[in-house]
KOLBA-151474 format. One record per residue (C-alpha): residue in one letter; y, z, x. Coordinates in steps of 0.2 Angstrom, whole numbers, plus 5000, padded with zeros to 4 digits. Each point is the difference from the previous one (the first is absolute). Last residue first. Layout:
% residues N
{rest: A Y: Y Z: Z X: X} $
...
% end
This chain:
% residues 436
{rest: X Y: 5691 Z: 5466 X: 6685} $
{rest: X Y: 4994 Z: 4985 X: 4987} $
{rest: X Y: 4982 Z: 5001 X: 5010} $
{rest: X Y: 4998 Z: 5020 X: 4996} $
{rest: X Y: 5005 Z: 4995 X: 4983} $
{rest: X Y: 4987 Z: 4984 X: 4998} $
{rest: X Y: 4984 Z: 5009 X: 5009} $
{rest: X Y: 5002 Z: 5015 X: 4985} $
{rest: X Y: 5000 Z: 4988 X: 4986} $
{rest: X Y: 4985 Z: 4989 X: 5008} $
{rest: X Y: 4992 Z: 5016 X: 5003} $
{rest: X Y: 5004 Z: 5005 X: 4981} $
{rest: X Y: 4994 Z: 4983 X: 4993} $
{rest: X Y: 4983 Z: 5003 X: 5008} $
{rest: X Y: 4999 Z: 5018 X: 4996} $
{rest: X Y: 5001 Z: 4994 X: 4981} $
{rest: X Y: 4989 Z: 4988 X: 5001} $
{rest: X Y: 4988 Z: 5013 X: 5007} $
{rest: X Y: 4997 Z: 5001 X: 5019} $
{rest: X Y: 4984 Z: 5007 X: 5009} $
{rest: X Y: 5004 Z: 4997 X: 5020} $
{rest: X Y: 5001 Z: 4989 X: 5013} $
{rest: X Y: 5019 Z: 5000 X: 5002} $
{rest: X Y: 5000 Z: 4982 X: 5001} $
{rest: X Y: 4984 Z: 4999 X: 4986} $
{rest: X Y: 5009 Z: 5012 X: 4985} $
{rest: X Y: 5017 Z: 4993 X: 5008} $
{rest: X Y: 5010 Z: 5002 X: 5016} $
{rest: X Y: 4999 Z: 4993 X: 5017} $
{rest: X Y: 5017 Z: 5002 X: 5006} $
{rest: X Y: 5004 Z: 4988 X: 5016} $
{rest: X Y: 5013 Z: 5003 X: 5012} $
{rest: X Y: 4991 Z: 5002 X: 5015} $
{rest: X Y: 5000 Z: 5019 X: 5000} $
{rest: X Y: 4993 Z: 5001 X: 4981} $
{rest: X Y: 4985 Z: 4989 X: 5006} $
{rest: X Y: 4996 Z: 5015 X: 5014} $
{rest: X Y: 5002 Z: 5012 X: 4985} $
{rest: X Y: 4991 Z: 4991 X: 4987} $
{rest: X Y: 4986 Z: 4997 X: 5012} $
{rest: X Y: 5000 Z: 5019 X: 5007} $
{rest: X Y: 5000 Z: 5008 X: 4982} $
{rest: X Y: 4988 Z: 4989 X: 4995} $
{rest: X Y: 4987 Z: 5004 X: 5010} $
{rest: X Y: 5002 Z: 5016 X: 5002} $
{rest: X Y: 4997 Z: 5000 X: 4980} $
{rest: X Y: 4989 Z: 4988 X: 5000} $
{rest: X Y: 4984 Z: 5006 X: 5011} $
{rest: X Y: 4994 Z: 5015 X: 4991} $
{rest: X Y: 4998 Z: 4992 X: 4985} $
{rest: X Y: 5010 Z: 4993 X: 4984} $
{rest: X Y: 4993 Z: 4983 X: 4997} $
{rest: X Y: 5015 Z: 4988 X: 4995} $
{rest: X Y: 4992 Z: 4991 X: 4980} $
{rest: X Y: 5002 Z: 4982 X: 4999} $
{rest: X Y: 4999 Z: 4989 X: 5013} $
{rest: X Y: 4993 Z: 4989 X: 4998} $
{rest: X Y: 5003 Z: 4998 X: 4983} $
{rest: X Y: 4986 Z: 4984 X: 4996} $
{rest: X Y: 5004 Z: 4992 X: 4981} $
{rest: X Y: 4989 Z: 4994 X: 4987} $
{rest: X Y: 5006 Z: 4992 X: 4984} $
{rest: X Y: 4986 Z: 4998 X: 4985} $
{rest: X Y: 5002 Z: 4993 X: 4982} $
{rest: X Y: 4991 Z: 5002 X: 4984} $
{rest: X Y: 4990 Z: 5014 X: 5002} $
{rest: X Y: 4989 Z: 5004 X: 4985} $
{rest: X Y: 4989 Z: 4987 X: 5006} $
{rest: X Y: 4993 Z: 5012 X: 5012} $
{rest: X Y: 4993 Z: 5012 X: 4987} $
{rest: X Y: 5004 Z: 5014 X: 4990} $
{rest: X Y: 5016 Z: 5006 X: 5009} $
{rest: X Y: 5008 Z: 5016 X: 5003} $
{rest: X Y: 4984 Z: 5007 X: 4995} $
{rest: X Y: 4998 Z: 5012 X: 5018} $
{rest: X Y: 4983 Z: 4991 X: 5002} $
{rest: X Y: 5009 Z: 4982 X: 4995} $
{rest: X Y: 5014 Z: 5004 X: 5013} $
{rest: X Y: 4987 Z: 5004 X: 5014} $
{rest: X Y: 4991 Z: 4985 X: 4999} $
{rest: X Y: 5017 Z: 4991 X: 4998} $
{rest: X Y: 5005 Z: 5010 X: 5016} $
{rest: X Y: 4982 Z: 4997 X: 5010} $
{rest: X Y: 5002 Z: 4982 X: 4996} $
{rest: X Y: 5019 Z: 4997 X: 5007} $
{rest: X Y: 4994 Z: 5011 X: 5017} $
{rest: X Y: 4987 Z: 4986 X: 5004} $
{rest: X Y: 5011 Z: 4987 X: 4994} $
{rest: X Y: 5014 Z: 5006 X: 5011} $
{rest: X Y: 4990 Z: 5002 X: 5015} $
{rest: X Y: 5005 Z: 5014 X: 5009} $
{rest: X Y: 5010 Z: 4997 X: 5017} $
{rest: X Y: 4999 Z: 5017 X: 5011} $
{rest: X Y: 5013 Z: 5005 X: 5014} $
{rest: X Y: 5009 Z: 5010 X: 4991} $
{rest: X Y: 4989 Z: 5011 X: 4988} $
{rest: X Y: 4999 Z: 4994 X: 4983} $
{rest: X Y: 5008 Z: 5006 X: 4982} $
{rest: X Y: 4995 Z: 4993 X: 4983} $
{rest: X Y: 5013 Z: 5001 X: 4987} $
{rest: X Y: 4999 Z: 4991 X: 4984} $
{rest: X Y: 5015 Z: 4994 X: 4990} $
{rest: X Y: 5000 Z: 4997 X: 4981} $
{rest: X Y: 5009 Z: 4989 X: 4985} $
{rest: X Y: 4999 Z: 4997 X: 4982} $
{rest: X Y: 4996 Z: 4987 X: 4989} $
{rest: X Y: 5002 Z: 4996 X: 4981} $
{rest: X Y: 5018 Z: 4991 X: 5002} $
{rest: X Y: 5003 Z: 4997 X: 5016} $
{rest: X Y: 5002 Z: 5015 X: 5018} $
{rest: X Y: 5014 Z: 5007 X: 5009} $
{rest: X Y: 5009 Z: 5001 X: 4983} $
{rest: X Y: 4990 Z: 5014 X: 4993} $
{rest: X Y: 5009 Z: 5012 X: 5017} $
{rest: X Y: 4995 Z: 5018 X: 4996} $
{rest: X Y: 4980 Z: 4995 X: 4996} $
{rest: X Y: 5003 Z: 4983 X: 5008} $
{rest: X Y: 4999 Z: 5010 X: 5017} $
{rest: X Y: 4983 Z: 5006 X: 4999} $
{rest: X Y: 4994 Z: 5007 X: 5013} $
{rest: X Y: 4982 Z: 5003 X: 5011} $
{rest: X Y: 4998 Z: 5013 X: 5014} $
{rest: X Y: 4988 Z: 5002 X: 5012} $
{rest: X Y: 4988 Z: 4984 X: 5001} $
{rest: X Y: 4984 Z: 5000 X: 5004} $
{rest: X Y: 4993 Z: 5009 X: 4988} $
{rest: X Y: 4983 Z: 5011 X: 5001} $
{rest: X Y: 5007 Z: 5009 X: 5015} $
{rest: X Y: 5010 Z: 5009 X: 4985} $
{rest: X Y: 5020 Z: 5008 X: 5000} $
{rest: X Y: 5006 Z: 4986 X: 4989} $
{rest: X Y: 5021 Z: 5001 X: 4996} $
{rest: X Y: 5004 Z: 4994 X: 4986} $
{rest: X Y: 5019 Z: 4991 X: 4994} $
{rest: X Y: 5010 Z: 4995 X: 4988} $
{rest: X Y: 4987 Z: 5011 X: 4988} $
{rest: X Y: 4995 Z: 4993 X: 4985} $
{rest: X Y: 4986 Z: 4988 X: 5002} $
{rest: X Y: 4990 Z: 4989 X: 4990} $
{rest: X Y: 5016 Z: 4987 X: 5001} $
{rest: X Y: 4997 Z: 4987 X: 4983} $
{rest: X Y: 4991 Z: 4983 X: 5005} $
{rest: X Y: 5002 Z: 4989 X: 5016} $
{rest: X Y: 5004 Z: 5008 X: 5016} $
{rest: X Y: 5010 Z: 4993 X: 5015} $
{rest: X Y: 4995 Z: 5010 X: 5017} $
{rest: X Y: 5009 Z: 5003 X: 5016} $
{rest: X Y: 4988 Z: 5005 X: 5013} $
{rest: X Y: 5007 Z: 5009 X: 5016} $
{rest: X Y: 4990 Z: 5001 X: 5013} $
{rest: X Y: 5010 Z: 5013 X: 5010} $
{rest: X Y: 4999 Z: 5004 X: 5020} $
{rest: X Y: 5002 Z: 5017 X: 5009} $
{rest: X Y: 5009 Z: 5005 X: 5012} $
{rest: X Y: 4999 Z: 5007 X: 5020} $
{rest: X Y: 5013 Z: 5002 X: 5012} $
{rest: X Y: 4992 Z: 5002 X: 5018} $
{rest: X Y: 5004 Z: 4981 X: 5006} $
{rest: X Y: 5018 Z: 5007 X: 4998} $
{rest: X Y: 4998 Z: 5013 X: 5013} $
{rest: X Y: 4991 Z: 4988 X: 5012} $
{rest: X Y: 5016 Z: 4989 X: 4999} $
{rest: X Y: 5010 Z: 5015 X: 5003} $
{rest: X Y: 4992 Z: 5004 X: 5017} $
{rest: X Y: 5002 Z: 4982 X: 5004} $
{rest: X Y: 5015 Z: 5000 X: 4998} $
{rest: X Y: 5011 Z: 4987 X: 4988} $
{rest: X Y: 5009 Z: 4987 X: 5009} $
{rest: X Y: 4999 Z: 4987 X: 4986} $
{rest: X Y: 4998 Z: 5004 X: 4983} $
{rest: X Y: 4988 Z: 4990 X: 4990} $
{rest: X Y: 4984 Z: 5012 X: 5001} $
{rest: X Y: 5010 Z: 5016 X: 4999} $
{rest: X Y: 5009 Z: 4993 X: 4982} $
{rest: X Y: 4980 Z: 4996 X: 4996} $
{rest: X Y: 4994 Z: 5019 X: 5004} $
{rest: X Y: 5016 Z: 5006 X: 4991} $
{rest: X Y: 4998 Z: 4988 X: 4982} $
{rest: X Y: 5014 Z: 4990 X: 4999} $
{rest: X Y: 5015 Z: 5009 X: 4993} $
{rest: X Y: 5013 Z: 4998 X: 5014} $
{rest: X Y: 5016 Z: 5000 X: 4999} $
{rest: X Y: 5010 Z: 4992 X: 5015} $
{rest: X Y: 5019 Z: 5003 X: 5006} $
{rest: X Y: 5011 Z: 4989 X: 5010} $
{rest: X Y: 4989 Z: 4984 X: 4998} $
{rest: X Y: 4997 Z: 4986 X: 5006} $
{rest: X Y: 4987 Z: 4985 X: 4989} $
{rest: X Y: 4988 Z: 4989 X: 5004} $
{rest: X Y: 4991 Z: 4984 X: 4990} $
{rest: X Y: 4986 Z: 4994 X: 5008} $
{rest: X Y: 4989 Z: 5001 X: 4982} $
{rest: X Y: 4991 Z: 5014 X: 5005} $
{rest: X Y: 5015 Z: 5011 X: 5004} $
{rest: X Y: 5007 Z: 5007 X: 5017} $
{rest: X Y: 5012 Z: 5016 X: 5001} $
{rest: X Y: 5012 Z: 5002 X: 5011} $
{rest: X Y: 5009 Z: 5016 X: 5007} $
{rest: X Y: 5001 Z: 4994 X: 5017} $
{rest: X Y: 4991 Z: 5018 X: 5006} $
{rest: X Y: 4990 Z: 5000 X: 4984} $
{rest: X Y: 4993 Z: 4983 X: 5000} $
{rest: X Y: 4989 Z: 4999 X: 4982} $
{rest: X Y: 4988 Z: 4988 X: 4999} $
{rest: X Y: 4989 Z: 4990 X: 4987} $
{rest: X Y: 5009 Z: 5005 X: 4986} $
{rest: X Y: 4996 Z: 4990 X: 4980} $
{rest: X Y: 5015 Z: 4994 X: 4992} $
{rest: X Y: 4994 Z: 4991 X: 4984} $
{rest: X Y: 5016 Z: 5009 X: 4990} $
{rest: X Y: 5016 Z: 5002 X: 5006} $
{rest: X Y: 5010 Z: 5011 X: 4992} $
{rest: X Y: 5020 Z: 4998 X: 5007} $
{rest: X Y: 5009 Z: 5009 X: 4984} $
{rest: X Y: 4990 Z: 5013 X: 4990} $
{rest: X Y: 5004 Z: 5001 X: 4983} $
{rest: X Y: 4988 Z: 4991 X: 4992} $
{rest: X Y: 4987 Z: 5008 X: 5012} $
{rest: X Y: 5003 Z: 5016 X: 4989} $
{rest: X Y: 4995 Z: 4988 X: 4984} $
{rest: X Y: 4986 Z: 4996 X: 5008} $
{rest: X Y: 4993 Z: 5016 X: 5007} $
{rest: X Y: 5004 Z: 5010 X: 4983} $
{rest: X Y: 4991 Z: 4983 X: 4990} $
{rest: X Y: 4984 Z: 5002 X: 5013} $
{rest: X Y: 4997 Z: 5016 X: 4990} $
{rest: X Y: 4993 Z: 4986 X: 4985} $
{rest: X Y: 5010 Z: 4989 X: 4994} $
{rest: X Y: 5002 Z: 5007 X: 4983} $
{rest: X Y: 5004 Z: 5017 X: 4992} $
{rest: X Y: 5004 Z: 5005 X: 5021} $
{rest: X Y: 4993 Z: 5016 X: 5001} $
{rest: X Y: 5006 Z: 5018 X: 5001} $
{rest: X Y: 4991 Z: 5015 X: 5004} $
{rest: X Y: 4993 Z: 5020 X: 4991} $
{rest: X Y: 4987 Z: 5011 X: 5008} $
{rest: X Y: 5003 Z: 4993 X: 5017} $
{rest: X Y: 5003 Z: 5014 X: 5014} $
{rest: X Y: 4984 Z: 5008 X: 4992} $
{rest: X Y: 4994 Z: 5012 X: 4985} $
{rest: X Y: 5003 Z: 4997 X: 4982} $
{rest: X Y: 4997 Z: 5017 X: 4988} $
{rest: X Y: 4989 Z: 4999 X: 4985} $
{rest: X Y: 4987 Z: 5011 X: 5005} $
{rest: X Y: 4990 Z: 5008 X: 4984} $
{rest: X Y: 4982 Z: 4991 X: 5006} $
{rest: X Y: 4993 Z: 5017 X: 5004} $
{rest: X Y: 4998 Z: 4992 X: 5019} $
{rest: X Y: 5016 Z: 4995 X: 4999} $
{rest: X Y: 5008 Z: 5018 X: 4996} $
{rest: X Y: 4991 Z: 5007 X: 5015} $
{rest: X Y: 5005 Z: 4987 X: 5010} $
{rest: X Y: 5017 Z: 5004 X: 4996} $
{rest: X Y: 5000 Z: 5017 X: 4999} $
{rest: X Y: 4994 Z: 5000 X: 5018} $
{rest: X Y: 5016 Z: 4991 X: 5005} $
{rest: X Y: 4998 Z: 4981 X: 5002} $
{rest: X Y: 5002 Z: 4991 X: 5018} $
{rest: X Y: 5004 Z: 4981 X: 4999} $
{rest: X Y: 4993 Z: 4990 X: 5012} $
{rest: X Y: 5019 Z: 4986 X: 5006} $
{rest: X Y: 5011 Z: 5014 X: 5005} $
{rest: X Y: 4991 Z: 5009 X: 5014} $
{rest: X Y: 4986 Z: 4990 X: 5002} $
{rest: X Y: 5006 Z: 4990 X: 5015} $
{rest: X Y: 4998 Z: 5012 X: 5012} $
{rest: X Y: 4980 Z: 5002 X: 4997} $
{rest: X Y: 4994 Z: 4994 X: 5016} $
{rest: X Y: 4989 Z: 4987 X: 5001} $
{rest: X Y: 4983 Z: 5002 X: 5011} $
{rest: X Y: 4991 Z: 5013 X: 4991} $
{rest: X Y: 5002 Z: 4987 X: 4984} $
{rest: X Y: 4986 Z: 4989 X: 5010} $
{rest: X Y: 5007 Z: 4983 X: 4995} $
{rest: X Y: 5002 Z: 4985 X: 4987} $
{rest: X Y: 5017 Z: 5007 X: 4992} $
{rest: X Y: 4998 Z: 4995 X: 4982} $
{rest: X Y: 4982 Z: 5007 X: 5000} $
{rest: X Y: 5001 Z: 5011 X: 5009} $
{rest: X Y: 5013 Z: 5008 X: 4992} $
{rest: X Y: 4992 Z: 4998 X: 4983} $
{rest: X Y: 4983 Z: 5010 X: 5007} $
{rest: X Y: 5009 Z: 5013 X: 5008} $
{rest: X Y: 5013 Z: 5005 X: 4988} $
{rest: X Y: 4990 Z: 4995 X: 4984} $
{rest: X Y: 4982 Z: 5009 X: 4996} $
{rest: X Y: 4999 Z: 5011 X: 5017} $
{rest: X Y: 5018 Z: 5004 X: 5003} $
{rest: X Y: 5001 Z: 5007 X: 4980} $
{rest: X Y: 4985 Z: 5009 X: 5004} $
{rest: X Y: 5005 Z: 5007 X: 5016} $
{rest: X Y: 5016 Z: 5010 X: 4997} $
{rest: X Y: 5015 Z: 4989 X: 4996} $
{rest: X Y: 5013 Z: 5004 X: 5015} $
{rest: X Y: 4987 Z: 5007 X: 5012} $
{rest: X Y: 4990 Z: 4986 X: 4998} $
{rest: X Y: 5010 Z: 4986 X: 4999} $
{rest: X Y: 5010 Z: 5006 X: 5016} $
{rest: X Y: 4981 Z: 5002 X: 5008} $
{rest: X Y: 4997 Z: 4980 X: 4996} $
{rest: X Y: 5020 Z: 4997 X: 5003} $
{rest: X Y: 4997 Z: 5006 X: 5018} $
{rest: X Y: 5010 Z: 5014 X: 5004} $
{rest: X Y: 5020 Z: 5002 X: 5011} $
{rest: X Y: 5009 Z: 4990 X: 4989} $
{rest: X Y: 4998 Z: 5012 X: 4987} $
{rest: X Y: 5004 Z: 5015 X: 5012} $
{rest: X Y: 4990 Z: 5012 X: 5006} $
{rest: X Y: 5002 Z: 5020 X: 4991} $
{rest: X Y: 4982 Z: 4997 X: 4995} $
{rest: X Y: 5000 Z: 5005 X: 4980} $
{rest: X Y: 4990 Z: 5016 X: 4996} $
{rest: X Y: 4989 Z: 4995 X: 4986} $
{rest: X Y: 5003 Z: 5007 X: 4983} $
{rest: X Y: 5007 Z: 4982 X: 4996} $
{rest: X Y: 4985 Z: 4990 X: 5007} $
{rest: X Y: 4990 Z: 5011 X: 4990} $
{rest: X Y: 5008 Z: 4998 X: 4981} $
{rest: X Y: 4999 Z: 4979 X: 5006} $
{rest: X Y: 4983 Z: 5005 X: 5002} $
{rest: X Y: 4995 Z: 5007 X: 4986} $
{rest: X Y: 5009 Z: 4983 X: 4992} $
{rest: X Y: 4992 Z: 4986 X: 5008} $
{rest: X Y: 4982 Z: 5009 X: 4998} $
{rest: X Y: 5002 Z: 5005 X: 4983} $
{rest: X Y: 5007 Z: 4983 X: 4994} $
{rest: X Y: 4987 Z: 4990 X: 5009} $
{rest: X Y: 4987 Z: 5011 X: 4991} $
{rest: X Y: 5007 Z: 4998 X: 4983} $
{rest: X Y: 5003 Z: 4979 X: 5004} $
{rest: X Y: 5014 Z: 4996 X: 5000} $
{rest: X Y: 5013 Z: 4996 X: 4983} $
{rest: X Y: 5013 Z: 5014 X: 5007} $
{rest: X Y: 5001 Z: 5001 X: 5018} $
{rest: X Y: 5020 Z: 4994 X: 4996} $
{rest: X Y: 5010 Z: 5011 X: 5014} $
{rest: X Y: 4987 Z: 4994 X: 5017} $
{rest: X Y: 4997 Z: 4980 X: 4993} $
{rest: X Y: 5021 Z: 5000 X: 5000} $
{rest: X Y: 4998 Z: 4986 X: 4989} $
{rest: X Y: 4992 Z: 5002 X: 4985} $
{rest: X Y: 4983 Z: 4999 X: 4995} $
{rest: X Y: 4987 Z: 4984 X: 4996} $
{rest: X Y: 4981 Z: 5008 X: 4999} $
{rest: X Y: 4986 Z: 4991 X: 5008} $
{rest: X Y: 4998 Z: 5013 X: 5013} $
{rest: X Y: 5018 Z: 4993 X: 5007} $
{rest: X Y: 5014 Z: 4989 X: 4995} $
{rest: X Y: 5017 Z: 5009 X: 5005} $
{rest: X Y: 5015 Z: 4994 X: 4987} $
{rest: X Y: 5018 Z: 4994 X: 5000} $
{rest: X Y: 5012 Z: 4999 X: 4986} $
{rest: X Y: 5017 Z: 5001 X: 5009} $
{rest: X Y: 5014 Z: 4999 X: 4986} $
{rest: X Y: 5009 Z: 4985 X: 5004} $
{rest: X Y: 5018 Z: 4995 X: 4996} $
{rest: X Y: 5002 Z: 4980 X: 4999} $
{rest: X Y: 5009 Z: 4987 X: 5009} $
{rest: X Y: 5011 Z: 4985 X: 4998} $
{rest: X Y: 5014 Z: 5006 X: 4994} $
{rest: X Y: 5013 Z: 4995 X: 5014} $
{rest: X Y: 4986 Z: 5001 X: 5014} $
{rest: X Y: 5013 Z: 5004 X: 5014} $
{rest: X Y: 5010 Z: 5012 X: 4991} $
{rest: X Y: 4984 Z: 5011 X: 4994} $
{rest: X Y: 4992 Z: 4998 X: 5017} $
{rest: X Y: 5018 Z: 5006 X: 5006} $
{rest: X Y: 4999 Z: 5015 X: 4989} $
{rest: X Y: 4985 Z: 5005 X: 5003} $
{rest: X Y: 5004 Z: 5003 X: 5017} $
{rest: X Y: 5016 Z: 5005 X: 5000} $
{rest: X Y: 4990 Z: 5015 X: 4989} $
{rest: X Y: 4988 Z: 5003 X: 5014} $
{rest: X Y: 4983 Z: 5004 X: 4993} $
{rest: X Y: 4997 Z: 4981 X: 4998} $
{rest: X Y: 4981 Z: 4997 X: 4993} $
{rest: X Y: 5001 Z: 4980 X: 5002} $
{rest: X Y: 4981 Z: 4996 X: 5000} $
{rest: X Y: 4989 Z: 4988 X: 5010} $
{rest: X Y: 4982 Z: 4998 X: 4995} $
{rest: X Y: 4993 Z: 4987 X: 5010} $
{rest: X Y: 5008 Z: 4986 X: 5010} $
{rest: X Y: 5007 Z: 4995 X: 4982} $
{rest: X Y: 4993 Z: 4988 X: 4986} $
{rest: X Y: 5008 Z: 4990 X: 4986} $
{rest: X Y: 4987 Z: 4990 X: 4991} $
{rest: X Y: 5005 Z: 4983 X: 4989} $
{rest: X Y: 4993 Z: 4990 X: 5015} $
{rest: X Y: 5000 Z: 5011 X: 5015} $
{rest: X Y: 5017 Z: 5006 X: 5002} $
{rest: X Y: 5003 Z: 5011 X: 5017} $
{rest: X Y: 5009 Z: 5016 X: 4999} $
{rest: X Y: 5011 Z: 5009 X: 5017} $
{rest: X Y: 4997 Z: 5018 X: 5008} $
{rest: X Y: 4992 Z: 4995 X: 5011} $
{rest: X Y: 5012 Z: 4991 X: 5009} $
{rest: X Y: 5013 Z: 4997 X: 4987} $
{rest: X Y: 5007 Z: 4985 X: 5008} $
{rest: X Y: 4991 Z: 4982 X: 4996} $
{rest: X Y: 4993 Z: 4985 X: 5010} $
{rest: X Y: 4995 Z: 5015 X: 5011} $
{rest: X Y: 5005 Z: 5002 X: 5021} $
{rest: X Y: 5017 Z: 5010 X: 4995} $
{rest: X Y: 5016 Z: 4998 X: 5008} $
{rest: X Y: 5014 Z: 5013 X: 4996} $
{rest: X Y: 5017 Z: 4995 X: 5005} $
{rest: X Y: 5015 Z: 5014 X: 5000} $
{rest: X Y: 5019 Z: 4997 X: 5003} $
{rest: X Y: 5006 Z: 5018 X: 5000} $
{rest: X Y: 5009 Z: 5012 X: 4988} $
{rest: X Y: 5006 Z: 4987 X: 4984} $
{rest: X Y: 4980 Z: 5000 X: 4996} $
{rest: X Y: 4989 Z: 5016 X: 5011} $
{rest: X Y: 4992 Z: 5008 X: 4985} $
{rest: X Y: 4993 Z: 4982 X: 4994} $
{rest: X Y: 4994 Z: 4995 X: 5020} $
{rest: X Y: 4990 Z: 5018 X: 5003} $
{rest: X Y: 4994 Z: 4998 X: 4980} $
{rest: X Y: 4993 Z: 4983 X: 5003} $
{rest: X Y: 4992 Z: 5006 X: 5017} $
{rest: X Y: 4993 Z: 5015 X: 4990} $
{rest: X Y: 4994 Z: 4992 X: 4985} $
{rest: X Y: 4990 Z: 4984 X: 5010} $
{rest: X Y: 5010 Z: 4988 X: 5009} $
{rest: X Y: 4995 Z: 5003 X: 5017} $
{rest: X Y: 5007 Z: 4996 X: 5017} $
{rest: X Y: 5019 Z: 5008 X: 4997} $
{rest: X Y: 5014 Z: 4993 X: 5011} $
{rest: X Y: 5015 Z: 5009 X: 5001} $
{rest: X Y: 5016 Z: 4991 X: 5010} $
{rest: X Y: 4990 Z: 4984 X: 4997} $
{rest: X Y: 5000 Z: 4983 X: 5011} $
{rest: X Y: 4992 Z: 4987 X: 4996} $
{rest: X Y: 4990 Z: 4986 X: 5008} $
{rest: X Y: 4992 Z: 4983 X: 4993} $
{rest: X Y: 4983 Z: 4991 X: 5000} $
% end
């Protein structure tokens, strides 16, 4: 049992605590204390045997040259520039991703349905409400027309997001579903479109290691890490914070990245009012089954979204296919996603058969034996649900939190759909207005 004192202390050692502690070197003396054996958060690898998995697919796509050129720096070599190959799998037939710019491959009548009314959803005159404003079911629908809504949008959504899509808003969409022209869906429903669509058409990724290789070799160069540090309570007005273990630690200034609804749990002193609040913000959990595969990869794509109520999973990757070294000689490697609502436990052999059941259907593999080793992992949580609670919600937690002295920051502090990139860039961000 010991006590410290930190003039920044960071709970969280995932990509935006480590950035918040790297940015702020030579500026401020800066401790970050994660609960894990390991820092990375999620965004950190775990070697099974001669495997190398991640916590699901995790991609370095830096728009920002700094960015890229510190993932670069930091990885010295080790990585790889990726050309997105990711598919849709749907009617039987394997297309493209964007499923609404690459109809090409469905059925005739799916085809005619999704596209007529793609051409009618654009004639139509557009409500003047904003985004934010509509349910992502009606956003869908307006956006795509209702045949592309029908055969992915709705059915993938709810899917991954395990609720009525009348109840989340669509706020999120806005740079993450991508929105072709009408020549583009035109020209991907003749089968001539070429053109890459989303915020992550091309990425890096570490040649070895895994993604965990960014998160380890930022944490190299982080002073004060402590790792095993698991809070139990957080004292705002005496600016304390409890750990597991006994051990405390003062601070002068505290970032937080735990998720919100946990950071309201362990502070003390917060309203009840605000309490309620952060028993209103919702997520969903991820089953995430990491798979080792014997024989030669049956699949192309990095990645493949499935749409169908006939699978239980939503989207299944394949990492080894831009990283060979994550998996030995003659094997490859895949991740399956299957969400659930907070609250639930699913067994994890019941859910493991229905994905190898559903893997032979697809054909990714002919039989059980094909998989030569299993790694299965709870997120929880995984995804932030955009309703029509969070955004008050948050607002009014990170504000009463910001008042004490504490920053909750990160895709789960600021309760929010983060990429790596956005993750590093609140860190960045959190580090300047700290060095003021």
């Amino acid at each position: 049992m010991s006590r410290f004192h930190a003039d920044v202390l960071v709970l969280g050692g995932g990509l935006t605590g480590l950035a918040t502690a790297y940015f702020l070197r030579g500026r401020r003396e800066c401790v970050v204390c994660e609960r894990e054996s390991a820092p990375g958060g999620l965004a950190r690898s775990v070697r099974c045997g001669k495997f190398t998995f991640d916590l699901t697919g995790h991609l370095l796509h830096m728009r920002r040259p700094e960015n890229r050129a510190l993932v670069k720096r930091l990885l010295r070599g080790n990585w790889v520039h990726v050309e997105r190959r990711s598919s849709v799998f749907s009617h039987g037939a394997l297309t493209p991703y964007p499923f609404q710019a690459n109809l090409h491959g469905l059925p005739p009548e799916v085809v005619r349905e999704c596209l007529l009314s793609f051409v009618g959803a654009r004639q139509a005159k557009r409500s003047p409400e904003a985004p934010k404003k509509k349910s992502f079911k009606a956003w869908a629908r307006e956006t795509f027309g209702d045949g592309i809504a029908r055969h992915f949008m709705i059915p993938y959504n709810e899917k991954l997001w395990r609720t009525d899509l009348d109840a989340l808003t669509a706020d999120w969409v806005s740079w993450s579903v991508p929105r072709p022209s009408l020549e583009d869906v035109v020209r991907g429903a003749l089968g001539i479109g070429k053109k890459q669509f989303g915020y992550n058409p091309t990425f890096l990724y570490p040649r070895e290691g895994g993604v965990g290789a960014f998160s380890t070799a930022l944490a190299r160069r982080v002073d004060g890490l402590r790792l095993g540090a698991c809070v139990r309570a957080i004292d705002l007005r005496r600016r304390k914070v409890r750990f597991a273990n006994g051990d405390t630690a003062t601070y002068n200034c505290l970032v937080s990245t735990m998720p919100l609804p946990r950071l309201v749990g362990r502070a003390c002193g917060v309203p009840q009012a605000l309490q309620r609040l952060g028993g209103k913000l919702r997520f969903v959990n991820v089953l995430n089954f990491n798979l080792g595969l014997r024989g030669k990869k049956r699949c192309e794509s990095h990645w493949v979204y499935f749409p169908e109520k006939e699978f239980v999973f939503y989207r299944v990757g394949f990492p080894s296919n831009f990283a060979p070294a994550l998996a030995p000689r003659g094997h490859s490697t895949a991740y399956v996603e299957v969400s659930y609502r907070s609250g639930e436990r699913p067994r994890v052999r019941d859910l493991y058969r229905r994905v190898v059941e559903g893997l032979k259907r697809w054909g990714a593999v002919k039989r059980e034996g094909d998989i030569a080793m299993v790694d299965a992992r709870r997120i929880e949580p995984a995804y932030v649900l955009f309703d029509g609670a969070r955004r008050e919600a948050v607002e009014r937690l990170r504000a009463f939190f910001d008042k004490h002295g504490v920053a909750s920051l990160g895709r789960y502090g600021q309760w929010d759909y983060l990429s790596m990139e956005d993750s590093l860039n609140a860190g960045r961000a959190a580090a300047e207005r700290l060095a003021k």
